[in-house]
N, C-alpha and C positions, 0 to 999 in steps of 0.2 A: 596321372590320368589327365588327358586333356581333350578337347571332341574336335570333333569334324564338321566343318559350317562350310555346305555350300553355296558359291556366290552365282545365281538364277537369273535372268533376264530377259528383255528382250532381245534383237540385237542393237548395237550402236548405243545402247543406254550408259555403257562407263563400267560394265562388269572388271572388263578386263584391263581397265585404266584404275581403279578397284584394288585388283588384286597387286599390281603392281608396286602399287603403296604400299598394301600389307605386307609383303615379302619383303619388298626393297629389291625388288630384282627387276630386268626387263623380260621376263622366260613368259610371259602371256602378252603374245601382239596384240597392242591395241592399234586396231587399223577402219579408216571406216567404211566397212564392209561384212554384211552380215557371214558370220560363220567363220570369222578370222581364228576363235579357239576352237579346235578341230580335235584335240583331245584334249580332256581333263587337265588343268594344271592344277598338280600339289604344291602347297608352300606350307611352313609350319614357321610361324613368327611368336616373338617373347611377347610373353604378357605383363605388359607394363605394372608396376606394383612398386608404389615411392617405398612402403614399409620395407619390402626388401632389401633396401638402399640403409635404411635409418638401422635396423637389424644387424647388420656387416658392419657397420662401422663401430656400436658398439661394440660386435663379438671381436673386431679385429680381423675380420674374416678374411682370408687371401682370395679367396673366390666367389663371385654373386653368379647363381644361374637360377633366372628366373625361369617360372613353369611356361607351356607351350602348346600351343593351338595350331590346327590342323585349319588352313584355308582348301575349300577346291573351287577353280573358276572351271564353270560346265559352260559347254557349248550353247549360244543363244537358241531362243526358243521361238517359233512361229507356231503360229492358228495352221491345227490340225495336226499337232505332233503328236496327240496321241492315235491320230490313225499313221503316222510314220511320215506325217510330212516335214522336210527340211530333215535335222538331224534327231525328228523327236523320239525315236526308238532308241538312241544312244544317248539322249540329256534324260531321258528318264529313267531307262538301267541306273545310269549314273548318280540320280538321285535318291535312288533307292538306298545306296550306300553311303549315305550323312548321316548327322545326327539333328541339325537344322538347318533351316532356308536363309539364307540373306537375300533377300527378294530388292533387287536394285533396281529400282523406279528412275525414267527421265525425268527430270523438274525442271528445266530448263531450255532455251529456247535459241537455236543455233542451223541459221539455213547453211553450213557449211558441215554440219553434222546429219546427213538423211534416220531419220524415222522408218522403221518395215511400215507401219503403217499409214505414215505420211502423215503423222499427226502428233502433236505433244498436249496426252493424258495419261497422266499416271495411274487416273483408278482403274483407265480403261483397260490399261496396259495390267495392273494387277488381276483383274476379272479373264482376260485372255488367257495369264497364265495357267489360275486358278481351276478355270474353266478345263482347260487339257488334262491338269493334274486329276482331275474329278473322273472326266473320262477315263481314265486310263485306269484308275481304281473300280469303275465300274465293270470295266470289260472285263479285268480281272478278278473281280468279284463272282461276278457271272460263271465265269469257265471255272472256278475253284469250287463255287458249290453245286457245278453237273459233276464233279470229283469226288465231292464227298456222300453223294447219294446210296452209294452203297454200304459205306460204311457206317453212317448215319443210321440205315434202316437193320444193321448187325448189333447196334447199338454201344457200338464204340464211344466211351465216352469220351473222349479229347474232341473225335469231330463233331459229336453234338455240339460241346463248347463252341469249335471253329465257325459250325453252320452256324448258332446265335451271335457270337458278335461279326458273324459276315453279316448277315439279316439284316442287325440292326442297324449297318454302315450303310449299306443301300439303300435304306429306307430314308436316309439323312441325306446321301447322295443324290438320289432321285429327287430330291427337294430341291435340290440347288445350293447345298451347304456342304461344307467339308467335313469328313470323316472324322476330327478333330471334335467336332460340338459332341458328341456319341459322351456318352455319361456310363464311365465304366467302372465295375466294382471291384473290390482291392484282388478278393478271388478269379478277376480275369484278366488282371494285368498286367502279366505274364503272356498269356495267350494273346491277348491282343498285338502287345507288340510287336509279337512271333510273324503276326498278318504282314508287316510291315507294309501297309498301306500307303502310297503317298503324302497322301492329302492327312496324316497323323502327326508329319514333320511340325516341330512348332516354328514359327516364320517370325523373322526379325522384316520391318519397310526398311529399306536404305533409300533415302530420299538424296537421288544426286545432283545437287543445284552449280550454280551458276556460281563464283566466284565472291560475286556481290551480294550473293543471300548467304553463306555460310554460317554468317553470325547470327542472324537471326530467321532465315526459312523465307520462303516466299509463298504466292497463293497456290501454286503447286504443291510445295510440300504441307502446306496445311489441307489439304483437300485429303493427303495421305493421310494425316495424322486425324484427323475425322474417320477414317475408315476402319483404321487400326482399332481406335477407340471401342469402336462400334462392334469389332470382331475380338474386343479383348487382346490384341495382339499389341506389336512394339513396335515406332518407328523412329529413326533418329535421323536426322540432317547433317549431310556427307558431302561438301565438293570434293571429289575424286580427283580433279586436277592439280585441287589446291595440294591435298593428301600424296600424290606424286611427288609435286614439288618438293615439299617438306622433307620426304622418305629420302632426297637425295643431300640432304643439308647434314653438316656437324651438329650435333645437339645444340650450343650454342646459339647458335645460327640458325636455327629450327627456331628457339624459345621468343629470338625477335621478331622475324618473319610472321609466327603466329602473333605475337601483339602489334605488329604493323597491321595486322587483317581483322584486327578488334575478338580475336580468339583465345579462351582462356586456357585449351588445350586442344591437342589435333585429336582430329576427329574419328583414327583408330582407338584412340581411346575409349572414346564414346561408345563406339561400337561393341569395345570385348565386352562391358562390362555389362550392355545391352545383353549380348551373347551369354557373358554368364546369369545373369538372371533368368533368361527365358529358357537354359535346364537347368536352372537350380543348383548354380556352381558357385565352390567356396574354395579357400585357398589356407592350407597352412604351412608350418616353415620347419625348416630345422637347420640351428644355427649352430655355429662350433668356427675354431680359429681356421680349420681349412675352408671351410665354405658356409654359404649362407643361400640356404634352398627354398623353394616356392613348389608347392606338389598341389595338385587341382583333385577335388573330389567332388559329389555330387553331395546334395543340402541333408543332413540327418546319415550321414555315413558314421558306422561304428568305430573305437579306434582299432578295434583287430582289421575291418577294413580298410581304414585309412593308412596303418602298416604297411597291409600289403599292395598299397601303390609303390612302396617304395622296392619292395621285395618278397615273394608266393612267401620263402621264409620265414618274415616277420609277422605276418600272419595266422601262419601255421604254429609257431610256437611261441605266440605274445601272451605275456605273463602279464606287462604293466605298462599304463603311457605316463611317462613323468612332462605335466602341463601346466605352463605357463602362457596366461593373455598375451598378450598383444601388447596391450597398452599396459601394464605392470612391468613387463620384460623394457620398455621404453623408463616408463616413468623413475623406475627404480635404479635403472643402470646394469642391466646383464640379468643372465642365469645367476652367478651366485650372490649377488642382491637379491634378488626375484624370490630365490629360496633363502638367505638368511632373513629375511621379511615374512617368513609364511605363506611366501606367495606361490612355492610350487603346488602341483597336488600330485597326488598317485591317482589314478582312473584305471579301470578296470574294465574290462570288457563288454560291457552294459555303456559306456561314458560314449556319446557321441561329440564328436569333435563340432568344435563352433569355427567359423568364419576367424584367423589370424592367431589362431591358438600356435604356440611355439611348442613343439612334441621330441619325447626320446624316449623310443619306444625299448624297452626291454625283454629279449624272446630268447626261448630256447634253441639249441641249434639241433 
């Protein structure tokens, strides 16, 4: 399992210079001119993971495939897209269908690069987007609970649920806060997510700087990372150009480049792991002499669930997960050190998998 982050902005901010690094591809024109991505690009790039590396070479592994993420670069966004201005009827369909925001901010300062609004602020530029998205969950609020008025009044009880946490999203939206602040109980969260609200997305800032601030951000991206603070949210500091560059170099040749730029790692990096945090993503493995695997799941997944990432199967008839740490499978030298150490366990259906846990799962067929 791995999710879907889409990459949101305004125009000319570096979305699509962006995405290009994360794929490694050129399939997203970065041109400057608003509305150059005119349909959604999909990309799905490896998730860096050094243990992976250190894993395989123990097991002998012939094969390393690390686990993988789901990029979209949507069409930029302009003031009024949620009443359909520029392409906002189509960036926000499209939004609907992620799982989070990479909210890429300009931070940087380029009269050879035009601004939609003729201006370089990032907060402002975040509150325009923010603003539409809110819109556009209200209007849709609105016409869904003239929907459920009948059934409401039959006393159906799903749409009672639906009409209370619509209520309560409007009432937070009409405030001027995103749908997201909404304090929801374990019994509705299910339904809620059902709403798929915009403004519920959890948002990553991508602060895209200038060459010269990469290493350590400038007053633009500290303005973001004030903001973020302030809304609970995440923002990391990104040169997109730098990030291109790089995506086109040998590994090698990457490793320098980035210490020639005072960088201790490129700044995709920064970003998944941003990404995995803000859904609560963890990674475990399963190693053996053909391959050495990385399988993404969500934080508190069972191991009958975490099976059945690999296959409905192993799920369906998982008896046992034979589990070894992380750092035991390292420190010790393999699986059969790990186990003639005492260091495997049997786990059971109850056992939730931890972040780097080494798994072989046992199922009926």
């Amino acid at each position: 399992m791995g999710f879907k982050m889409g990459i949101v902005g305004l125009p000319n901010v570096g979305k699509s210079t962006l995405f290009n690094a994360l794929t490694k591809t050129a399939a997203a024109q970065a041109a400057n001119f608003p509305f150059c991505t005119i349909e959604p690009n999909v990309g799905e790039v490896a998730v860096p993971d050094s243990r992976l590396d250190k894993l395989a070479e123990i097991a002998g592994s012939k094969q390393i495939i690390p686990t993988r993420m789901t990029f979209v670069d949507i069409a930029g966004l302009v003031k009024g897209a949620s009443k359909g201005e520029g392409l906002g009827n189509q960036f926000l369909a499209n939004i609907r269908e992620v799982d989070a925001i990479a909210h890429v901010l300009r931070c940087f300062e380029d009269g050879d690069v035009t601004h939609v609004e003729g201006r370089v602020d990032p907060v402002a530029d975040a509150e325009t987007i923010e603003t539409e998205l809110m819109l556009a969950d209200i209007e849709s609020i609105e016409k869904r609970l003239q929907g459920l008025v009948r059934k409401v009044r039959g006393g159906d009880k799903e749409a009672v649920q639906q009409e209370a946490l619509l209520r309560a999203a409007l009432a937070v939206l009409e405030e001027g806060k995103p749908a997201r602040t909404v304090q929801v109980d374990a019994e509705d969260a299910k339904a809620w997510k059902g709403l798929q609200l915009l403004t519920t997305k959890p948002i990553l800032y991508v602060c895209n700087v200038d060459e010269g601030s990469a290493a350590e951000g400038n007053d633009f991206s500290a303005q973001v990372a004030k903001m973020a603070a302030e809304q609970g949210a995440a923002s990391v500091v990104i040169s997109a150009q730098i990030e291109e560059e790089i995506s086109q170099l040998e590994p090698d040749e990457a490793g320098m480049f980035l210490e020639e730029m005072g960088l201790h790692e490129a700044g995709l990096d920064r970003l998944i792991r941003a990404g995995y945090e803000l859904l609560h993503l963890e990674t475990y493995f399963t190693v053996g002499p053909k391959e050495a695997r990385a399988w993404t799941i969500r934080s508190g997944t069972s191991a009958p669930k975490a099976a059945g990432v690999i296959h409905g199967d192993f799920e369906k008839g998982f008896i046992r997960a034979e589990t070894i740490a992380y750092d035991d499978f390292i420190s010790l030298g393999g699986e059969q050190k790990a186990k003639d150490a005492g260091k495997m366990r049997a786990e059971g259906k109850t056992y939730i998998v931890k972040d780097g846990d080494v798994l072989h799962f046992l199922f009926n067929t």
